[in-house]
N, C-alpha and C positions, 0 to 999 in steps of 0.2 A: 504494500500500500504506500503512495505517495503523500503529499501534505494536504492535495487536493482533495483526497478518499477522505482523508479525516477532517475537511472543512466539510463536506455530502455527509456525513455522519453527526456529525454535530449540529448541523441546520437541520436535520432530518429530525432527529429523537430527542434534542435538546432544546429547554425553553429561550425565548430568541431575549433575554435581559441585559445582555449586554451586545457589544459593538464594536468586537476586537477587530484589531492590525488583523490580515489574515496570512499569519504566519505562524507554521507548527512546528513548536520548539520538542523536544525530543532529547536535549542533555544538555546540563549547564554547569559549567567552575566558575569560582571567583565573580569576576566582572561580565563574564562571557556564554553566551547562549547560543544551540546549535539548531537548526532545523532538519526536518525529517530527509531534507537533498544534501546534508553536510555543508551545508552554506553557515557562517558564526556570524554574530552580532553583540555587537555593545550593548548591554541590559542600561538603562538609563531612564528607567525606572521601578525596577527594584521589587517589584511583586508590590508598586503602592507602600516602600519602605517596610514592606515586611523581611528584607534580605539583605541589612546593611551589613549584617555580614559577610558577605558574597555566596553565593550559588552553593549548595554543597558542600558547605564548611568541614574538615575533617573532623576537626575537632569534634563538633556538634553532631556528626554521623554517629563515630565511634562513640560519643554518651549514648545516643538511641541506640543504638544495635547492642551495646552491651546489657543497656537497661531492660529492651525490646526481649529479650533471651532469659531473663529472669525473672518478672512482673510488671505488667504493663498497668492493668485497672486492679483498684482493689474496692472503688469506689470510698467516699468517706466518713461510713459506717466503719472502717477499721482504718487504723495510721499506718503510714508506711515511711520507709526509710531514708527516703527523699525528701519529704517536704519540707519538713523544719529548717533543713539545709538551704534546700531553695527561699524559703522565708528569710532564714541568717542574710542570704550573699542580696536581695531584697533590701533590708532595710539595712544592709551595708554601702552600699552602694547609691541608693535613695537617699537615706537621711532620718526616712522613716519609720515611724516606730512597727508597725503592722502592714498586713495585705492580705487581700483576698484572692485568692487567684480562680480566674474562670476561663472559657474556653474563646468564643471569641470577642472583638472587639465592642459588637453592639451589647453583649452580653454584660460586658463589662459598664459599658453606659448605662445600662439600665439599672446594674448595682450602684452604682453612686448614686443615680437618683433617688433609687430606693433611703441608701443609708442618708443622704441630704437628709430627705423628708420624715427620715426616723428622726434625726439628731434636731430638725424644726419642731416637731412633737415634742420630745422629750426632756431638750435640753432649753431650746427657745420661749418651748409655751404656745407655739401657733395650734388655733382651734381645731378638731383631729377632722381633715381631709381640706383642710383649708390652703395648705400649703403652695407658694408659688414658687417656679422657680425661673430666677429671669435669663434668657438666650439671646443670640445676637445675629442678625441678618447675616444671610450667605453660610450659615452654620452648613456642615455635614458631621451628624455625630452615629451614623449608623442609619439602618432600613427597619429595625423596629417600628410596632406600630406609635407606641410612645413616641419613639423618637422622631419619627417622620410628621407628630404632632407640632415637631416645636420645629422643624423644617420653614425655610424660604421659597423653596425652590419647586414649584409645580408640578414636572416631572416626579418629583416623590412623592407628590401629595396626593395629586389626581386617581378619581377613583379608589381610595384607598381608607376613606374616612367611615364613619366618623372616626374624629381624634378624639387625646387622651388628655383632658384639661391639666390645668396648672404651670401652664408654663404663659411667660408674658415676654415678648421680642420686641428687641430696640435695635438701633442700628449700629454696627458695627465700630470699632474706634470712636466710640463717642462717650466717655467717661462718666459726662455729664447726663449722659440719658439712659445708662443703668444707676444713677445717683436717685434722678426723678422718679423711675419707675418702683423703689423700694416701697414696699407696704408693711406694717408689721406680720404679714402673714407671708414674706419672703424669707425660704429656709435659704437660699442659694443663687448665686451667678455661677452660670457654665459657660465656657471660653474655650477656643481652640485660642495658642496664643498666637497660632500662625494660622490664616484656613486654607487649607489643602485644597480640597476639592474646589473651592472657589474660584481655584487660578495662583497660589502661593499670593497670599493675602499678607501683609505686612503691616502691622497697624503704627501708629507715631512712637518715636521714641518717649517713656513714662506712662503709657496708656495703662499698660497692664498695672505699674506701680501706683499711678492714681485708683484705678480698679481695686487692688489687693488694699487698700488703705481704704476707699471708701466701706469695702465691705467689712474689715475690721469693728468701719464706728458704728456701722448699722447690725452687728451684732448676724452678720449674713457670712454662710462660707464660701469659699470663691473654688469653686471643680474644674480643673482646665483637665481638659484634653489632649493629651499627650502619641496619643496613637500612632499619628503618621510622623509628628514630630519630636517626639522621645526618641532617648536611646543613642543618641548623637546624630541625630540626623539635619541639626541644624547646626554644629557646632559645639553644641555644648550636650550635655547628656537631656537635659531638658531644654527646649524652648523657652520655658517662663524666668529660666537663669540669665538671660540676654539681660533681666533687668533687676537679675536680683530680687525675684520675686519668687517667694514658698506657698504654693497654696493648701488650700486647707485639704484638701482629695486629688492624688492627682491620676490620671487614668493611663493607664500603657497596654499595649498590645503589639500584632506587627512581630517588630523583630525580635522579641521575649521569646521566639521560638529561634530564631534566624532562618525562617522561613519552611521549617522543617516539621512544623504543628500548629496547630491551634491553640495558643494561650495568650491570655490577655490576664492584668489583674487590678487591683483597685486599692490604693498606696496612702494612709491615714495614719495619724499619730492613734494614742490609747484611748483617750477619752471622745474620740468621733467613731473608729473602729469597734472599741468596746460595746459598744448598745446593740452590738449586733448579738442573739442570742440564740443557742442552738434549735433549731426548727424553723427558724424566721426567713434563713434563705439559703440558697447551697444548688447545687450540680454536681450530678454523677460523674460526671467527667472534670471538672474543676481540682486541679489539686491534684493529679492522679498521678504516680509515683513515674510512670514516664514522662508525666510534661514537666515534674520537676527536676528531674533529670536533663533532658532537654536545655529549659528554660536558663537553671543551672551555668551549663553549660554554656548557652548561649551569653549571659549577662559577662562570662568569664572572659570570653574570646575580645568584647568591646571594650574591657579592662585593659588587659593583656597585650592586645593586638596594637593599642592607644588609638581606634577609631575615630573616638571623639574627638580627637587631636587630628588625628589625617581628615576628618571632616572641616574644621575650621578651615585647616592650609587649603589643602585640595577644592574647597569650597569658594574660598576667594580667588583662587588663582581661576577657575574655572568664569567663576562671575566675571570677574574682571575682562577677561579673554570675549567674554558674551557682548560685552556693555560696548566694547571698541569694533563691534561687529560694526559698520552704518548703513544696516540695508533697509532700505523705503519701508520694507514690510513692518519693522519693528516700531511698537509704542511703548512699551518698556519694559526692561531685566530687571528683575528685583529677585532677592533673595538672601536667604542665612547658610551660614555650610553648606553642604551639598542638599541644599533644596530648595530651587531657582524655578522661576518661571519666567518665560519668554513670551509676552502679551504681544498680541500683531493689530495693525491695523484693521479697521472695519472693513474697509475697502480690499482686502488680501485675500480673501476666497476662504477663510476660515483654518483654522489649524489642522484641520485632520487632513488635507492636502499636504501638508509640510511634514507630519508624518510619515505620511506612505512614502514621501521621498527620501526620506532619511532611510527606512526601511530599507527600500532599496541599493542604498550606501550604506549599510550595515550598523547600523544607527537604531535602537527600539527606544522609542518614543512614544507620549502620549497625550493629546489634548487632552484639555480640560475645558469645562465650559466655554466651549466653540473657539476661542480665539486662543488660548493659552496651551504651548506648549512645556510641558515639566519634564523639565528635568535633574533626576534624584536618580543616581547610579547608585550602587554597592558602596561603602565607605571604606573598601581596600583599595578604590581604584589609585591610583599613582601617576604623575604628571603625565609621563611617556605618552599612558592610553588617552589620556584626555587630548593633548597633544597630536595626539592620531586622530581623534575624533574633530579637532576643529575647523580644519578645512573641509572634510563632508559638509560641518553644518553648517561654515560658510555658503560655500555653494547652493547649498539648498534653500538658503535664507536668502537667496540674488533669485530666485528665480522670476519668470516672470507673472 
């Protein structure tokens, strides 16, 4: 079978929800993915930063397969020999005191809102089911039906309601108007501190530090979302560190596995995490002595490897190399480490043209809401490859 067989196979028996490059990957190392004709590509997006480890990590193999051989689920109803570990190297590495670990990303969103609205209840005082919690245009926090409540964006909306109350949206980078919006029935502000799916969203420098302060005085806790931007993918192990800001839940997923599992988790000091009580919330699969393993593993390699370090470097030097591009197409490069997005003009025919051409020159890229191309490679990549890659996307970025 060719790439083609398995594009007829997938249109065929699979539901049409997504709107891939159509190209069938087949094996991948490092920074580098191969297709079903032996043809390689630059990943320059990363599984959506689930892979900032690189493709395959050995490291991270060898924990699964060792683990995979001995116990995988025990489910937890019984403890296994992994987690506590995974917890230690957690809130070693965090800062924080506790975690919850669940399986994927939305999953994990939905547990913080849960525990938000606990700790509004219990600790706050807000009247029981009264609770708000405030969000911000252009959000993407999962395809939850909850979460698709507190959604901007249509395409997620549509057809899919009714929604799940309690959530109250302001716009974006505006400090001031999640200040206005607070009620005494606000358990929480939820924030991406960078928004991914948006288009690499960049808010002013101090936003988030005025946020993390107003929500202090207003006795409100501040949940960022760390998923696509945790873990060094913007430079720093978190996003919300750009400004020196701790929030009170932070949420990760993505590369907790280094793209080798499903785990996400939910990152609180003792007394927000503590309220949670046995029977109140959990997954069979959360926690399970392979993903701890895994995950483990994975946290060790970003340590280890100094990703977050080769993120910063690699990240600017990349940016910068983007920014001295001057082609007509371009409206602007912004970004942090290695998570940049290249906005085009209206007038440019849309980004998923400039993908497929990139494709073509060996380049995997991907639009994001219509005009923005992102690009988030592996965080091992290394000058050389970038280097290699920047005359393709010159080129492709002249065309006409």
């Amino acid at each position: 079978m060719d790439g083609k067989d398995f594009i007829e196979l997938e249109e065929k028996y699979g539901a049409h929800n997504y709107h891939p490059l159509d190209v069938v990957i087949a094996k991948a190392s490092g920074v580098w993915v191969t297709d079903t004709e032996g043809k390689e590509y630059l990943d320059c997006l990363s599984a959506y930063s689930a892979v900032n480890q690189g493709h395959v990590h050995p490291k991270i193999l060898s924990a699964l397969i060792e683990q995979a051989q001995k116990v995988t689920l025990t489910s937890r109803a019984f403890r296994n020999d992994k987690l506590g570990l995974f917890y230690q190297k957690l809130s070693e590495m965090t800062g924080y005191e506790m975690s919850l670990p669940m399986n994927s990303g939305a999953e994990a969103v939905e547990t913080a809102i849960k525990l938000a609205r606990k700790w509004g209840y219990e600790v706050k005082g807000i009247p029981q089911d009264q609770a708000e919690i405030i969000v911000v245009d252009g959000n993407f926090h999962g395809r939850t039906i909850s979460i698709i409540s507190c959604s901007t964006e249509p395409a997620y909306r549509k057809d899919f309601g009714p929604f799940t109350p309690g959530f109250i949206t302001v716009p974006y980078n505006s400090a001031h108007a999640i200040e206005k919006a607070i009620t005494p029935n606000t358990a929480a502000v939820m924030i991406e501190p960078i928004q991914g799916e948006a288009g690499v969203i960049i808010p002013d420098e101090g936003y988030l530090r005025e946020v993390e302060k107003i929500c202090y005085t207003n006795k409100v806790l501040l949940v960022s979302d760390e998923i696509q931007t945790g873990l060094g993918r913007t430079g720093k192990l978190f996003a919300a560190q750009h400004e020196n800001v701790r929030p009170d839940i932070t949420i990760i997923g993505k590369a907790l596995s280094g793209g080798f599992y499903p785990i996400s988790a939910v990152l609180a000091d003792r007394h927000i995490m503590g309220l949670f009580k046995p029977g109140e919330h959990g997954s069979t699969f959360g926690g399970n002595p392979l993903a701890a393993a895994i995950g483990y593993a994975a946290l060790s390699v970003i340590e280890d490897e100094k990703l977050v370090e080769n993120s910063e470097a690699m990240g600017a030097y990349l940016l910068d190399q983007l920014s001295e591009i001057n082609s007509p197409h371009i409206k602007e490069v912004r970004g942090k480490g290695l998570f940049i997005g290249l906005e085009l003009n209206p007038g440019s025919g849309g980004a998923r043209r400039f993908c497929e051409a990139l494709k073509e020159r060996g380049i995997l890229a991907k639009e994001t809401h219509h005009h923005t191309i992102r690009f988030a490679p592996p965080l091992v990549i290394d000058k050389q490859t970038i280097d290699w890659a920047l005359p393709r996307i010159r080129e492709v970025l002249f065309l006409p």
